[in-house]
C-alpha positions in Angstrom: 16.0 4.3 -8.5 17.4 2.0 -6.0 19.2 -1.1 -7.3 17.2 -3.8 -5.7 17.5 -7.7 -6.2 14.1 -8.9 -7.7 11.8 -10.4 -5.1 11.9 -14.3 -4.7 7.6 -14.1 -5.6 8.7 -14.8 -9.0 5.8 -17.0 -9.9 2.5 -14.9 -9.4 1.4 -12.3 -11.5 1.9 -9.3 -9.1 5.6 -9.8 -9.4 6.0 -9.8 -13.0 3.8 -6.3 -13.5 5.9 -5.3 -11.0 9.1 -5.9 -12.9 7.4 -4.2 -15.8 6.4 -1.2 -14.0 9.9 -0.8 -12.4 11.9 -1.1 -16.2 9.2 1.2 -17.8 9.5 3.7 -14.6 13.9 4.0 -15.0 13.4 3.6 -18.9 11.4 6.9 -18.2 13.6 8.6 -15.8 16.3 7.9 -18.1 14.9 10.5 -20.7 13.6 13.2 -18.1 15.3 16.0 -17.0 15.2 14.9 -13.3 17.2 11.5 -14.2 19.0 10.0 -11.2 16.8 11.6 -8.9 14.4 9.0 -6.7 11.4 10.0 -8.0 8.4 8.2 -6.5 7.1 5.0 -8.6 3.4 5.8 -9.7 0.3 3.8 -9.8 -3.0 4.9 -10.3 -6.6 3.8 -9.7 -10.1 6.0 -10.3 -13.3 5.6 -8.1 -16.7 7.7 -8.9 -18.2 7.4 -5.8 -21.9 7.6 -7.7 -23.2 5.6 -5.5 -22.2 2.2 -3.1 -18.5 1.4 -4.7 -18.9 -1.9 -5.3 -16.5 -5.1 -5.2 -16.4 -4.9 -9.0 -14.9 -1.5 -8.1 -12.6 -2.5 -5.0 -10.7 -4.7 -8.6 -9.6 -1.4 -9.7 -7.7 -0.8 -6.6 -6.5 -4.1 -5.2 -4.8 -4.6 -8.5 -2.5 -1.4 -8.2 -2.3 -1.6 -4.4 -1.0 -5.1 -5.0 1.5 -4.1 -7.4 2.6 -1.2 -5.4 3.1 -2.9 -2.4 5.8 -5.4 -4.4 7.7 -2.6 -5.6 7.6 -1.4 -2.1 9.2 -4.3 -0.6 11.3 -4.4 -2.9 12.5 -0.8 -1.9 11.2 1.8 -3.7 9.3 4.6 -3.3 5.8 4.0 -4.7 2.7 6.7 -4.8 -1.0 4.6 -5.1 -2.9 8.0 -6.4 -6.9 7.0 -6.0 -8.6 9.7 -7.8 -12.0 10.5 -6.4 -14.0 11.7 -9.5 -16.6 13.2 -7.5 -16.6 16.1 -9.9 -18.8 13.8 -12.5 -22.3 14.6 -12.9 -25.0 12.9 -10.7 -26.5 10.4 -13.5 -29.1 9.2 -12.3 -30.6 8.5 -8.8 -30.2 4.7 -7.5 -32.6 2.3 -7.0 -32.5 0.9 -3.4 -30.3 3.6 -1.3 -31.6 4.5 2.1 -32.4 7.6 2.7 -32.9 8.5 -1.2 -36.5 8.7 -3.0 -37.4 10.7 -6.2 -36.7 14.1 -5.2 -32.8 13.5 -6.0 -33.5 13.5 -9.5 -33.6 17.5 -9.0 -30.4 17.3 -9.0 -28.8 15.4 -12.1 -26.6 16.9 -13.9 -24.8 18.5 -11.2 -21.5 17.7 -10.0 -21.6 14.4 -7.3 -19.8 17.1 -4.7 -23.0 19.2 -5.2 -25.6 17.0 -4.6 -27.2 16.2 -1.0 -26.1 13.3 0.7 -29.0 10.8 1.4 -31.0 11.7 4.2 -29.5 10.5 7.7 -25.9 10.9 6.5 -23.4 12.7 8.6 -21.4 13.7 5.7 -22.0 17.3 3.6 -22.6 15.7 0.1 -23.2 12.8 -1.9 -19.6 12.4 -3.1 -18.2 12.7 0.6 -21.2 10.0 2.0 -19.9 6.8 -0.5 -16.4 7.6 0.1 -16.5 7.4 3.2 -17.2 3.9 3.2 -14.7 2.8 0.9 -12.3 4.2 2.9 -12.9 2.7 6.2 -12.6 -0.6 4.4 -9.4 0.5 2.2 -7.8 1.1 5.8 -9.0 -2.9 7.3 -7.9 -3.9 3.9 -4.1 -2.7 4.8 -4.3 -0.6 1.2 -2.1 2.8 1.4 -3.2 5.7 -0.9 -2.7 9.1 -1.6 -6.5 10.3 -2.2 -7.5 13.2 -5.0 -10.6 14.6 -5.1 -11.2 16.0 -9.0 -13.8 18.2 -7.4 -10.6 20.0 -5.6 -8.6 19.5 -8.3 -10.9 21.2 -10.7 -12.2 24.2 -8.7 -9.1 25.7 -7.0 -7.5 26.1 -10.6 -4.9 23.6 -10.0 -5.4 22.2 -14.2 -5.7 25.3 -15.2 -3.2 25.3 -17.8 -4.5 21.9 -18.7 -7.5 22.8 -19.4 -6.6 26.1 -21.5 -3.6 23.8 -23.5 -6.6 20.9 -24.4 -8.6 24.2 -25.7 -5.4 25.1 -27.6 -5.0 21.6 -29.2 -8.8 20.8 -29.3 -8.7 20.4 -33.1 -5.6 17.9 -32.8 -7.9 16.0 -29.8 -11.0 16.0 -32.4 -9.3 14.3 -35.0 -8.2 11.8 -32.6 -11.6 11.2 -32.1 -13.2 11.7 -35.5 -11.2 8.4 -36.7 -13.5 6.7 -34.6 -16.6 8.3 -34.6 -17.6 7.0 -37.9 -17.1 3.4 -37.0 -19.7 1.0 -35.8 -20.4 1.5 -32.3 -19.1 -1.8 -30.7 -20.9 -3.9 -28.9 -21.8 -2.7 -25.7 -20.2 -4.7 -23.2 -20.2 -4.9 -19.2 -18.1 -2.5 -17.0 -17.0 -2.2 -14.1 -14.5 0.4 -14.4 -15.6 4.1 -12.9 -16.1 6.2 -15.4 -17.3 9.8 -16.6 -21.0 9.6 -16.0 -21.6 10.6 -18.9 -20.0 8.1 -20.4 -22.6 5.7 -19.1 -24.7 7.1 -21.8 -22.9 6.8 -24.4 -22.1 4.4 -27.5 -18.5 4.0 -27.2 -16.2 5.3 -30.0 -19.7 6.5 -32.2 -20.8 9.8 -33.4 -23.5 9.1 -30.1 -20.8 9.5 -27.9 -21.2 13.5 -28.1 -21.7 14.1 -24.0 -18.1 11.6 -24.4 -16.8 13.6 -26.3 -17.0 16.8 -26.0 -19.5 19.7 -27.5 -19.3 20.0 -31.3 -21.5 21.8 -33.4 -21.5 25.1 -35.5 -19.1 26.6 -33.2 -16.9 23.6 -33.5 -15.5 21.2 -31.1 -14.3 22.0 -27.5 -13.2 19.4 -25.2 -14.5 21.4 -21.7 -17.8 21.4 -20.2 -18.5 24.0 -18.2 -21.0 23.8 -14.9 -23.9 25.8 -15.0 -23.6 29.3 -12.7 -27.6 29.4 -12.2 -28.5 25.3 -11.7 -25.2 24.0 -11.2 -26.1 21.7 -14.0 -23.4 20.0 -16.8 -26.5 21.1 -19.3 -24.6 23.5 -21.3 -22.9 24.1 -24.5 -20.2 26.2 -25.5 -21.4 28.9 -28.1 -17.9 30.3 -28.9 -14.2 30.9 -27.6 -11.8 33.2 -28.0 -7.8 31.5 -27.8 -6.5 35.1 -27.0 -8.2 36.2 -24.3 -9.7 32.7 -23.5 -13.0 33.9 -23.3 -15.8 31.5 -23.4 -19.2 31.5 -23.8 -21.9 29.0 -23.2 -25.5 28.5 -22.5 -27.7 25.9 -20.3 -30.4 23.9 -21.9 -31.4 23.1 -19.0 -32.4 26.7 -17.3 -31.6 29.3 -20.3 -28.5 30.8 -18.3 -25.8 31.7 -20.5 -22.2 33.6 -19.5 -19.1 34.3 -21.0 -15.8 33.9 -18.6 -12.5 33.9 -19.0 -11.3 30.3 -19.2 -8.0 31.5 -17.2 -9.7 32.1 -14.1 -12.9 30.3 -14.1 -13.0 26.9 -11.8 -16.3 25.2 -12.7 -15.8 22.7 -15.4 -14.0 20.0 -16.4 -12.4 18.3 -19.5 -14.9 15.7 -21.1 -13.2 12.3 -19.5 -11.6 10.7 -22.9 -9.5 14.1 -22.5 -9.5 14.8 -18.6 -8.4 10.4 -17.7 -5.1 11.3 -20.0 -4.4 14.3 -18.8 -4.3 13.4 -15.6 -1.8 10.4 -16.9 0.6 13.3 -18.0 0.3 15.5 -14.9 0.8 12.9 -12.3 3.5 11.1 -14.2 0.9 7.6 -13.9 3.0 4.5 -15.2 0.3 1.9 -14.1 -3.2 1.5 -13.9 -5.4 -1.0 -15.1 -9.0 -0.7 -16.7 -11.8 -3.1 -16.9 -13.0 -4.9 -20.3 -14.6 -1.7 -22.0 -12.1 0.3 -22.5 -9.8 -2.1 -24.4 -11.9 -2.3 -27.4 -11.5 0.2 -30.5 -12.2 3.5 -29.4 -13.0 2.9 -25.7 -11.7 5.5 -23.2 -7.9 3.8 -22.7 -7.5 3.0 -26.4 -8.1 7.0 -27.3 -6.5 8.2 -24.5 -3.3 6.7 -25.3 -3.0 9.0 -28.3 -4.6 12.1 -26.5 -1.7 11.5 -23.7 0.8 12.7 -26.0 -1.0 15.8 -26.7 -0.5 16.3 -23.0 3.3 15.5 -22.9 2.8 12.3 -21.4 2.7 8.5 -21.8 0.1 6.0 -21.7 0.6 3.9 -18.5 1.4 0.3 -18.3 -2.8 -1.8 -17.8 -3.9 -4.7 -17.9 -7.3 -5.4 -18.5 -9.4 -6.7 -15.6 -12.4 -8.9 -15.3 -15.4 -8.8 -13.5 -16.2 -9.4 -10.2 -19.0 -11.7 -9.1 -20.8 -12.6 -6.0 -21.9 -16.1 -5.5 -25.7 -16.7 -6.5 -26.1 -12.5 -8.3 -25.7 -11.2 -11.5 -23.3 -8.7 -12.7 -22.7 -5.9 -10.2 -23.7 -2.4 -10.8 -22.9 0.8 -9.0 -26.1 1.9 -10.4 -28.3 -0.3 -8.7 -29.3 -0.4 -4.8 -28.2 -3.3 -2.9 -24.9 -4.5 -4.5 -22.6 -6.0 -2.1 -19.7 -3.4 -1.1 -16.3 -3.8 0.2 -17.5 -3.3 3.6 -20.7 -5.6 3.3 -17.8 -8.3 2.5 -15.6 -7.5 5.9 -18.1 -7.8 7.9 -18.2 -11.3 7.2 -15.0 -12.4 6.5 -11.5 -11.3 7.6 -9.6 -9.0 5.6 -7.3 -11.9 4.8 -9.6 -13.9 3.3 -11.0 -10.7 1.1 -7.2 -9.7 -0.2 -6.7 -13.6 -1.1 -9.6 -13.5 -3.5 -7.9 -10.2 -5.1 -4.2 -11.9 -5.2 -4.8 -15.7 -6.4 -6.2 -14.6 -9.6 -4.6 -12.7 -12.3 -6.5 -9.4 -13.3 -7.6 -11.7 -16.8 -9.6 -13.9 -14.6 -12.8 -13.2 -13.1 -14.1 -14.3 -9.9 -16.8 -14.2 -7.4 -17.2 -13.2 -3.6 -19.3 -15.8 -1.8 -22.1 -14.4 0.4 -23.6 -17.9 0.6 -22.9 -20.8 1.6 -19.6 -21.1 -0.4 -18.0 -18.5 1.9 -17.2 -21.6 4.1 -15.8 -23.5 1.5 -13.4 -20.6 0.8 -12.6 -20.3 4.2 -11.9 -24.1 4.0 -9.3 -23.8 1.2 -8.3 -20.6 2.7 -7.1 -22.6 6.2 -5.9 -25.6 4.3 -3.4 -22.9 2.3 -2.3 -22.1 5.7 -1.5 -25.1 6.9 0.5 -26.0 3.9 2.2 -22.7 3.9 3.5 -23.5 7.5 4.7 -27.2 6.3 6.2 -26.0 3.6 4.1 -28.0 1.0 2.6 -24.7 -0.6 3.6 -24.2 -4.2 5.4 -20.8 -5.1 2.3 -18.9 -6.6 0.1 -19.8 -3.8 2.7 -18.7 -1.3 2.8 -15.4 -2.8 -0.4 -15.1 -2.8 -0.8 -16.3 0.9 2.1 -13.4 1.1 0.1 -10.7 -0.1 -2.9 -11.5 1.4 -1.4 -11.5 5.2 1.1 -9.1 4.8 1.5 -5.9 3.2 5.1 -4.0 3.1 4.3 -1.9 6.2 4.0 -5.4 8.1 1.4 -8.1 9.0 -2.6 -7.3 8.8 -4.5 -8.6 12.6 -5.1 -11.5 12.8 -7.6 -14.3 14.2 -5.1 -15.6 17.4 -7.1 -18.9 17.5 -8.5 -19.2 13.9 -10.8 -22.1 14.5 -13.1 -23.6 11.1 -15.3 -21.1 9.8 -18.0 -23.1 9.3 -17.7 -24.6 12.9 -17.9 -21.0 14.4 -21.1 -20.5 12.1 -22.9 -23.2 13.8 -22.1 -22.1 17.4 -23.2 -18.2 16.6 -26.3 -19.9 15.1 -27.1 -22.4 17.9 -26.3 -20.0 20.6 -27.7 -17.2 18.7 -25.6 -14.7 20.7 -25.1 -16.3 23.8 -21.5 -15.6 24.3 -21.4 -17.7 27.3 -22.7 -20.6 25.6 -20.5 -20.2 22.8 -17.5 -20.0 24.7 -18.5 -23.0 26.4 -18.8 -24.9 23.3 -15.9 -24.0 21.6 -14.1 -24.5 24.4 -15.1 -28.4 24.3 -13.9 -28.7 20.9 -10.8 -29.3 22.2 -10.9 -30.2 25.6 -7.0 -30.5 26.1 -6.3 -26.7 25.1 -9.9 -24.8 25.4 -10.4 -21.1 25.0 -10.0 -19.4 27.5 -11.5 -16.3 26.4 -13.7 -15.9 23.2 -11.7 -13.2 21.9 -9.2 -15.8 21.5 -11.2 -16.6 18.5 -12.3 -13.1 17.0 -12.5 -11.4 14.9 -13.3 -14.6 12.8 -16.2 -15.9 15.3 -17.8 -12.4 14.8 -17.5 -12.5 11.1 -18.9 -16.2 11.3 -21.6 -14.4 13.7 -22.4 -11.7 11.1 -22.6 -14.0 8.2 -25.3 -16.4 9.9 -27.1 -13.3 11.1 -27.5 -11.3 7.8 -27.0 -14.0 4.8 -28.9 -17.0 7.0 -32.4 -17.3 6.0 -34.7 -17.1 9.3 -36.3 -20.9 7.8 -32.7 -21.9 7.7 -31.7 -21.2 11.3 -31.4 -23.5 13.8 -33.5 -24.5 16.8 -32.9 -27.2 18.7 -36.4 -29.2 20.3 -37.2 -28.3 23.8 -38.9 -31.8 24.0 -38.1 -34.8 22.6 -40.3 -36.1 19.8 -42.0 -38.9 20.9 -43.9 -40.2 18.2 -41.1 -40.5 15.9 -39.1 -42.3 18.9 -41.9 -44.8 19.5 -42.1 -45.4 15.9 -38.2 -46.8 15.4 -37.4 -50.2 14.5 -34.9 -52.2 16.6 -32.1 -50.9 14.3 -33.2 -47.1 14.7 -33.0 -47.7 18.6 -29.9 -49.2 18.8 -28.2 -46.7 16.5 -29.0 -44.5 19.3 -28.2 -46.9 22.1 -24.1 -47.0 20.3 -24.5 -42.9 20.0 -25.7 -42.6 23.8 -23.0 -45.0 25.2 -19.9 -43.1 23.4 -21.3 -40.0 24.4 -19.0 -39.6 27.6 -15.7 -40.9 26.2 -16.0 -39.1 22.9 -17.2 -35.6 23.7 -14.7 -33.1 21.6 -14.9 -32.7 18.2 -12.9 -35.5 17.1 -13.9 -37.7 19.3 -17.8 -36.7 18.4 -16.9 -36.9 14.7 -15.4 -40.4 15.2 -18.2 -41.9 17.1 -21.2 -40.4 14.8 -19.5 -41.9 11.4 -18.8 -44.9 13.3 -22.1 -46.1 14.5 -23.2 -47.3 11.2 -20.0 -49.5 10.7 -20.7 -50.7 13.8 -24.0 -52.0 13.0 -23.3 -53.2 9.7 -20.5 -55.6 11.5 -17.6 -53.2 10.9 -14.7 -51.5 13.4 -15.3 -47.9 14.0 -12.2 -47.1 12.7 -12.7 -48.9 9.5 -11.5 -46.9 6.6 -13.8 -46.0 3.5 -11.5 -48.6 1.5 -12.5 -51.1 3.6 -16.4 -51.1 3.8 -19.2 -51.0 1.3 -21.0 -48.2 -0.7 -24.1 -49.0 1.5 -22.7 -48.1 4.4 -22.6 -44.4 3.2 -26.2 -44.6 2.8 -26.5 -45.9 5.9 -24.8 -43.1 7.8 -26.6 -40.8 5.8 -30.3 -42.1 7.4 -28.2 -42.1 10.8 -27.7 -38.7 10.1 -31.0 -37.5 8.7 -32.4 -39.5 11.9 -30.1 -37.4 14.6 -31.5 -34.1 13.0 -34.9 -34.1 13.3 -34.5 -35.9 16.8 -32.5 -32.9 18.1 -33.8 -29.8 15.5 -37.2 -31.2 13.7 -34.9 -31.0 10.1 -32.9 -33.4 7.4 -30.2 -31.3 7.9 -28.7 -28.7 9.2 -24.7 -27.8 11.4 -22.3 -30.7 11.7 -23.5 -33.0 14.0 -20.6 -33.1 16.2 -20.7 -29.1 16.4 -24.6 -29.3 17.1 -23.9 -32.4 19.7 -21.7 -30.1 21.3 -23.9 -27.0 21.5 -26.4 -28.9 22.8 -24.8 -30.6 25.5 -24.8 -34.1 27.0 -27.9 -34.1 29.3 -29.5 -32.3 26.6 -28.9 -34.5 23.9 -29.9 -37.4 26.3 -33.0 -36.2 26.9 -34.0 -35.7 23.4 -32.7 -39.3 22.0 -35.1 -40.7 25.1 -32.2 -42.0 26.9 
C-alpha cells in the first residue's frame, strides 16, 4: 500500500470508514502471502435486480462508492465489486410493472436470468431489463464499479471448488446455524438490503428459515440448491450425496424430475445465500460492505455469515448498518411493489449533485427521505445556500466534505448547471410557459436584466429537471393558468384600498421589472399603505402588516390565475409580462 497523508475531510463520516478500511486492508496484507504487493483495496455492494432497484437500494451502493472514492483520492487502488444476484429465484411477480400481468407467475422459482423480461423490453431477461436502469443512473451518478453477475459466476463453474468445499464442511456450516435455529424468530423488521429471495420468506435465524438455510431432512443437511433440469425451477431437494465422487441426487417438487450429477461439473445451482454472501467475502478478498437493519440482529444473514466466512478462509468485512430510505409523503419502499421511486425516477428531476448530497450529508445510521414534492425545492434551497457558503468560505468542515463528494468524485468534477438559477424559480417558468422555450428564455432572461441568458442551455440541465418535476409530480389542479381576461366582477367589487394597492403595483411596474426589483415592490406596497417606507425592515413595522401583504398577495393571484396561491409573484409577474399584467389588474 502506498503511504499516503490522510485526507483533510477529517470531519464527515466517509473519511473515518475510510481510515478504517485502509488499517484493516494493510493489517490484512500484513499476514498474506502476497504482503507488500499493491493489492487493490475492496469494497463490496449486492443488487437483486427483482424488480425496479429502488433508492432504498441505491444506499447499498452510494455508501461503498463513497468510501471508495476517499481511498481513491487518497491514492490507492480501490475495486467497488456490485454483485448482480440475478441468479436468485424469481419470487414473486410485482404489482404495478408495465408490461407484466399474471402469466409471470409461470415462472417463480426460476433463476431472475431465466425469466422473460416484461413485455416491450429490449433486453433478453428479466435480470438484464432492471439492471439496465440502474446502471445508466450509476454512470450520471459519477459511481465506478466493477459489475458481477452471480448468474455467470455460477454457471461457467467459476465457484466450483466453493461450492464442492461448503458440501465438504456442510456439517461444520449446520451447526453454525443450528445455534440459532432454536431461538425465537426475531421480530421481523423492515429491509432494504437485497437479498436471497428466498430469504424474503423466511423467519430470520428460526427453524422456518429452511429455503435460508439450506435442505435438511433424512438425508441431512446440504447447503446447495440445485436448479431444476426439466422446469428450471429452485423446487428441489437434495435426496443424497456422495463426498467421493461428488455425486448428487435430487428431485423437483415442483414437476417430479429428479437426476443425479456430479457436483464437480454441474453449473446449475447455487449455495443457499447465508453460505453463498460469505463466500463470496473470502473469494473476492471484500474488506467493506455495509448491510441494512436486518441483518444485524441475532442470526440475520451478516451476523451468521461472519462465522461461516472462516469456514471459507476468509474474514468478515468491515459494515456498518444502514438505514432506510424514504421519499417525501410514501411509506417504506419495497422492491416488491410496482411504482417505487428508482434512482432514475430521481435524476430526472434533480441533478445528480443534489441526489449524491442526500447520500453524503448523512451518516449510514441515519435515515432520510428523497423529496418528490414539494420539498424538493426546499432542498434545492439549502442545497444552493451550501454553495454559496462553500465559495465564501463560511461552510463548516463536514458540510464541505459533503459538498466535496457530492460535486466531485476522484476521477474529477460531475457536469454541472453553468447558470444554476433557483430551483423553485425555474419550476414556475416550465409551469407558466408550459414548454414554451421561447417564453421561458425570455423570462429568465429578465430576471436579471443586467447579465440575461443568453441561451437557455445556459441554465440546463437544472431548468429541465425543474421542467420534469412540474410535469410528472405537479397535479393537473395545481398547475398554473394565467386569465385571458381580466375578472371584472371582482375588480368592480374593490374598496378604495383594494384599488389603490394596485394603482402602487401598476406605477412601479416599469422601474422594478427584474426579480429584485419585482420582489421589492410587491412586499412593499402594503408598507406603503399602512404609512411605511418600502424599504422598511420587518423590525420596524407591525405584525399586521404581514397580514396585510398576505391579502395583497391572495388579491394579485386570483386577479392574474383565478387562485389563493400559487408561483412567486414576482416569477409569475414576470412570465406574464407587463402589458399583460396591465390588462388584467384593469389598468
Amino acid at each position: 500500500m502506498p503511504i499516503v497523508a490522510q485526507s483533510t475531510e477529517t470531519t464527515d463520516w466517509v473519511s473515518r470508514f475510510a481510515d478504517e478500511v485502509i488499517e484493516e486492508s494493510e493489517r490484512r496484507a500484513l499476514g498474506a502471502k502476497t504482503a507488500g504487493t499493491a493489492a487493490p483495496v475492496v469494497v463490496a455492494s449486492g443488487l437483486s435486480p427483482s424488480g425496479p432497484i429502488h433508492l432504498g437500494n441505491l444506499r447499498e451502493v452510494m455508501t461503498p462508492h463513497l468510501v471508495a472514492d476517499e481511498i481513491r483520492r487518497r491514492g490507492y487502488q480501490v475495486r467497488h465489486l456490485i454483485s448482480w444476484d440475478d441468479y436468485d429465484r424469481y419470487r414473486k411477480v410485482p404489482a404495478g410493472v408495465p408490461g407484466v400481468d399474471e402469466t409471470w407467475a409461470e415462472h417463480i422459482g426460476k433463476p431472475l436470468t431465466s425469466v422473460p423480461a416484461p413485455k416491450g423490453s429490449a433486453y433478453p431477461n428479466w435480470a438484464e431489463h432492471f439492471k439496465a436502469a440502474m446502471i445508466q443512473s450509476l454512470a450520471e451518478l459519477g459511481v465506478e464499479f466493477d459489475g458481477i453477475s452471480q448468474t455467470e459466476q455460477y454457471t461457467s463453474g467459476v465457484y466450483r471448488e466453493q461450492i464442492l468445499h461448503a458440501m465438504r464442511h456442510r456439517g461444520d456450516i449446520d451447526a453454525i446455524l443450528a445455534q440459532y435455529r432454536t431461538k425465537k424468530a426475531p421480530a421481523k423488521k423492515q429491509q432494504q438490503k437485497p437479498v436471497d429471495e428466498a430469504e424474503l420468506e423466511a423467519a430470520e435465524g428460526s427453524g422456518a428459515a429452511a429455503e435460508d438455510d439450506g435442505s435438511s431432512g433424512s438425508a441431512g443437511y446440504f447447503p446447495y440448491k440445485p436448479y431444476c433440469g426439466n422446469c428450471e425451477k429452485d423446487l428441489t431437494t437434495v435426496t443424497s450425496y456422495d463426498d467421493d465422487s461428488t455425486e448428487l441426487t435430487y428431485s423437483c417438487t415442483s414437476c417430479g424430475f429428479s437426476e443425479t450429477v456430479r457436483l464437480n461439473e454441474f453449473n446449475r445451482g447455487k449455495l443457499v445465500w447465508k453460505v453463498d454472501w460469505p463466500m463470496r467475502w473470502a473469494y473476492e478478498g471484500v474488506i467493506f460492505e455495509p448491510s441494512g437493519v436486518d441483518h444485524s440482529s441475532p442470526g440475520s444473514s451478516f451476523q451468521v455469515g461472519g462465522q461461516i466466512v472462516g469456514i471459507f478462509g476468509g474474514k468478515q468485512p468491515i459494515g456498518p448498518m444502514y438505514a432506510f430510505v424514504g421519499i417525501s409523503g410514501m411509506a417504506k419502499m419495497s422492491s416488491s411493489k410496482g411504482g417505487v421511486p428508482t434512482p432514475a425516477d430521481a435524476l430526472q428531476i434533480m441533478e445528480p449533485q443534489l441526489l449524491r448530497w442526500l447520500y453524503a450529508r448523512r451518516r449510514p445510521n441515519q435515515s432520510f427521505k428523497v423529496a418528490f414534492d414539494q420539498e424538493i425545492q426546499r432542498l434545492y434551497d439549502e442545497w444552493d445556500r451550501l454553495e454559496a457558503k462553500v465559495a465564501d468560505g463560511s461552510a463548516l468542515p463536514a458540510d464541505v466534505a459533503a459538498h466535496s463528494r457530492a460535486v466531485r468524485t476522484a476521477s474529477g468534477e460531475l457536469p454541472r448547471t453553468p447558470r444554476p438559477l433557483p430551483y423553485r424559480t425555474l419550476a414556475s417558468v416550465a409551469d407558466i410557459t408550459a414548454g414554451h422555450e421561447d417564453q421561458a428564455l425570455r423570462i429568465l432572461s429578465d430576471l436579471d436584466p443586467a447579465n440575461p441568458l443568453a441561451s437557455l442551455d445556459e441554465a440546463r440541465p437544472r431548468y429541465d429537471k425543474a421542467e420534469a418535476w412540474i410535469n410528472t409530480h405537479v397535479p393537473a389542479d395545481q398547475r398554473t393558468i394565467v386569465r385571458d381576461e381580466p375578472d371584472t366582477e371582482l375588480l368592480k367589487s374593490l374598496d378604495e384600498q383594494g384599488r389603490e394597492s394596485l394603482r402602487l403595483l401598476l406605477d412601479g411596474l416599469a422601474g422594478n421589472w427584474s426579480l429584485d426589483g419585482l420582489t421589492h415592490l410587491v412586499y412593499g406596497v402594503p408598507k406603503v399603505q399602512a404609512g411605511f417606507s418600502a424599504d422598511a425592515t420587518p423590525k420596524e413595522l407591525p405584525p399586521e402588516i404581514k397580514t396585510s401583504q398576505r391579502s395583497f398577495f391572495a388579491l394579485l393571484y386570483q386577479l392574474l390565475v383565478s387562485r389563493d396561491t400559487g408561483p412567486r409573484l414576482p416569477t409569475l409577474l414576470l412570465a406574464v409580462g407587463q402589458e399583460r399584467v396591465r390588462h388584467l389588474l384593469g389598468a
